[in-house]
N, C-alpha and C positions, 0 to 999 in steps of 0.2 A: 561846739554847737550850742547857740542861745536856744536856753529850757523856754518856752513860748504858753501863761497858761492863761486860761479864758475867765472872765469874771461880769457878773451883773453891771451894765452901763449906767441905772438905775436900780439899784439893790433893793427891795422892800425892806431891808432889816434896819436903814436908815442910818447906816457906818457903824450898826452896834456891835459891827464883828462876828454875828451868824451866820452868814453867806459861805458856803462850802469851802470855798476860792482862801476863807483866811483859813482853813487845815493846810493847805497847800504852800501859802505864803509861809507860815508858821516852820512849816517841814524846813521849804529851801533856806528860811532865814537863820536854823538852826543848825546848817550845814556849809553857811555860808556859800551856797551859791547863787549867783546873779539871775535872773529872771525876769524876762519881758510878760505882760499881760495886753490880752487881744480883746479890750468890751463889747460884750454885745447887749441888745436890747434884746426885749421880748419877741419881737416879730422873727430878727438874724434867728437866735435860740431855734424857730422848728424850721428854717430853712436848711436847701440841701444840703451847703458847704458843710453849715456846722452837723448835722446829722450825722452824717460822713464820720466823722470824730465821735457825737454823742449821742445813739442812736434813738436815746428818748426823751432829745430836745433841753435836755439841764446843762448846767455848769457845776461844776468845773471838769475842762479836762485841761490834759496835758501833752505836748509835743515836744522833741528833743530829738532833730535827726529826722529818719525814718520810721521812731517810736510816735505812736500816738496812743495814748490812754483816756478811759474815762471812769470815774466814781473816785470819789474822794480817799476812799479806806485804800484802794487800790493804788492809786499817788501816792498819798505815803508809804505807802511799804515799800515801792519800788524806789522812791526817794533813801528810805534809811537802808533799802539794800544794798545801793549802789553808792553810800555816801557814809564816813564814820558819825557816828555821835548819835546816830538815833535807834541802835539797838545793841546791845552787848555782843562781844566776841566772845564769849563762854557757849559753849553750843545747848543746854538748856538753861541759864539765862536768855537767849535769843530767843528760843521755842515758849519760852513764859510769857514774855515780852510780845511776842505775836499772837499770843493767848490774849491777851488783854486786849489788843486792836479788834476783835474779833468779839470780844465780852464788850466792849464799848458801842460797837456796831451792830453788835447783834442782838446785844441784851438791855443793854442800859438804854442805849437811843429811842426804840421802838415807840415807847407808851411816851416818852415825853415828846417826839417829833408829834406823835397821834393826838395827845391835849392841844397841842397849838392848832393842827388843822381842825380839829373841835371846835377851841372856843374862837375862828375865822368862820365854819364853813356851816357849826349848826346849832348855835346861839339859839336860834329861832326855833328849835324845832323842838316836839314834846319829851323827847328822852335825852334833851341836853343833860340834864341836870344829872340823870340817873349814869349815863354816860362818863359824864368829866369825873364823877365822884369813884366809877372805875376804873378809872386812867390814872387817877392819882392815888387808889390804892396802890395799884401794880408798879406805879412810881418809886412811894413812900418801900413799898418791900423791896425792890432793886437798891434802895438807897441804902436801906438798916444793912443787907446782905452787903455793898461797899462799903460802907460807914466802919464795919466790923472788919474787915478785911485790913481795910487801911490802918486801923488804929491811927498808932501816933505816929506812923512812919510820913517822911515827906514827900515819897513815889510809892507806886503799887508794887514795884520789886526792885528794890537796891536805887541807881542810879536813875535819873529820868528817861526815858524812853519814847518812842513812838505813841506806846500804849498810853501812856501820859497825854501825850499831846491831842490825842481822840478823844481820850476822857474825860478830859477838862472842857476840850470845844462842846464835846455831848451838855455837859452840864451846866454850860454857860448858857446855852436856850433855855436851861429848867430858872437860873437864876435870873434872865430877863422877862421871866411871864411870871412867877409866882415866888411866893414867899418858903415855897415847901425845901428849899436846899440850907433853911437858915435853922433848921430842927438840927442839923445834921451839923456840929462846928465843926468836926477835923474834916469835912468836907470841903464846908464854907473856907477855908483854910488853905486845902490842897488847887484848889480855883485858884486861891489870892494869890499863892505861889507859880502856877501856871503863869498869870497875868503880870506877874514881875519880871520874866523871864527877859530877860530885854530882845530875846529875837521876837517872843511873843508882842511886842510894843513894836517893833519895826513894823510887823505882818499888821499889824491894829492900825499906827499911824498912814501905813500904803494905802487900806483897805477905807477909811475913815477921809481920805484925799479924793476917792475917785465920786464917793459920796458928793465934797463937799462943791468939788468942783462942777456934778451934774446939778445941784443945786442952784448953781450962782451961773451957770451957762445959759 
């Protein structure tokens, strides 16, 4: 059964690899499985078909079979469950490992997805300022609390994981708006190693083509 998953036809992120759709690529490319992608524009996004699948009108989901998924944290898990390489077989190194998809998603992402719909949706408005400068506290202390966790290790626990692969996507939005991930070097670091990753480069080159193609069409 071809895994079938949905991605921006026009991406706003402009191929820079933000878009939901490369956690997904990223997963299946680290597992080496094969996968078709179904683009849609903004208008398909709130129609019925895709609804049907995602029922609040985003990307990414996924299909395989009679499975259909949607939320990106939720494709990966079900990706490294059903596949080796993306969570350990030790049964709490796994349970740690899902701790982190979870700390990524739930902890880390929040304030830095929130600074972006910020400095987009309320530039203009009188409590920008007062705003972004609490968003990027609550940033800056999720970061010192990873920063320290990490040390000098070159995953969050033992081998790379899942967890990894959420944490890195998370914080590659922090390092394409601001300079605030460059305080942080065994951070700046753990990215650079995500980003070498060559499944991570296959998911960026896919993702960075449909770009460039809607471009030049």
């Amino acid at each position: 059964m071809t895994i079938t998953i949905t991605a921006f036809e026009r991406s706003p992120d402009r191929g820079r690899g933000l878009a939901r759709d490369m956690r997904i690529r990223w997963a299946l490319e680290e597992v080496g499985q094969p996968y078709d992608v179904r683009l849609l524009s903004f208008k398909a996004m709130k129609e019925a078909a895709h609804l049907t699948l995602q029922p609040f009108g985003q990307i990414p989901t996924y299909e395989e079979g009679d499975l259909a998924l949607f939320e990106s944290g939720a494709i990966v898990f079900h990706i490294a469950e059903r596949h080796g390489g993306l969570l350990p077989d030790e049964a709490n190194a796994r349970a740690r490992a899902i701790a982190w998809i979870f700390a990524a998603l739930n902890t880390v992402e929040p304030p830095i997805f929130d600074r972006s719909l910020v400095q987009i949706l309320e530039r203009d408005e009188p409590w920008y300022e007062q705003r972004l400068r609490a968003l990027e506290d609550s940033i800056r202390k999720r970061l010192a609390d990873l920063s320290r966790r990490l040390g000098d290790a070159d995953w969050l626990d033992g081998a790379f994981s899942a967890g990894d692969l959420l944490m890195v996507t998370v914080l590659l939005r922090l390092k394409a708006s601001s300079r605030i991930l460059d305080d942080y070097p065994n951070l700046s670091a753990y990215v650079a190693r995500g980003e070498a990753r060559p499944a991570y480069k296959r998911a960026f080159d896919a993702q960075l083509a449909v770009f460039k193609a809607a471009s030049t069409g």
